[in-house]
N, C-alpha and C positions, 0 to 999 in steps of 0.2 A: 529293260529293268533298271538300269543304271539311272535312267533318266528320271526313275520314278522315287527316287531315294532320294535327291536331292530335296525335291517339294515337301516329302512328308517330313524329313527331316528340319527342317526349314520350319514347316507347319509348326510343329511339336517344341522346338524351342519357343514360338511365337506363344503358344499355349502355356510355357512352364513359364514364359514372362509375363504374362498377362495375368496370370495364377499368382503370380508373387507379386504383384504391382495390387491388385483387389485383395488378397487372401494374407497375403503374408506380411511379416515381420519389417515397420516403417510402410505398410501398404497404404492406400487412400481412405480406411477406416479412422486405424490408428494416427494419422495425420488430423484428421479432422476432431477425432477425442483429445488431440490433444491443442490442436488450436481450442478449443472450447475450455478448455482446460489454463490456458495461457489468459485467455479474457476475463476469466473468471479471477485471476490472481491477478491481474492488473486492477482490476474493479476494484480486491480488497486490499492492495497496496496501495489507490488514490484515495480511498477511505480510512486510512493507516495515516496517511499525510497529512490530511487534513485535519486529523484527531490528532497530530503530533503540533500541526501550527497552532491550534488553538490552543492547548496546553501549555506551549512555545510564549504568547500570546499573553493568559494568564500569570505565567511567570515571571515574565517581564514586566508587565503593570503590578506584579506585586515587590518585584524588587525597585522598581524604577517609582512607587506609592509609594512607599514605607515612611515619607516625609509626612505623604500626606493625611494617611492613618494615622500618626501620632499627632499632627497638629488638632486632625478632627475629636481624638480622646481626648487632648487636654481642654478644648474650647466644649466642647458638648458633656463632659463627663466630669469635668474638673480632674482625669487623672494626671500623676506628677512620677518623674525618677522617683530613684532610690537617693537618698541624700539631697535631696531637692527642696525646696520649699516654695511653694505658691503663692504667689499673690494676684487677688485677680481687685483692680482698680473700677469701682462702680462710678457712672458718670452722671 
């Protein structure tokens, strides 16, 4: 009889691990919902980035333009400063 307690006991841990390894809490479900889970936020964090370079991007050509916006107003539009006076030289 002794000898028969060991095994089952033995057994039955092996079942209450293998229960909690499939079934339970951090099991091989919940692992995998949450790797899909994990992919899915990467996805829309490199889509985050790339919406933030361009933006990035934009910003910079309009700080780093602003010479050239105001040359293209005053040659195409005739506009001028405040206290300014224009002359434009026909040839």
């Amino acid at each position: 009889m002794g000898n028969r307690i060991v095994p089952i006991v033995l057994v039955t841990l092996l079942v209450i691990l293998q229960g909690q390894l499939w079934l339970g809490r951090g099991g091989v479900p919940t692992v995998a919902e949450l790797e899909r889970e994990l992919a899915q936020q990467k996805a829309t964090n490199e889509e985050a980035r790339r919406k933030i370079e361009q933006l990035s991007a934009e910003v910079n050509d309009l700080k780093e333009g602003l010479n050239m916006v105001e040359e293209r107003a005053r040659h195409e539009l005739g506009m001028v400063k405040p206290n300014e006076i224009y002359v434009q030289i026909a040839k």
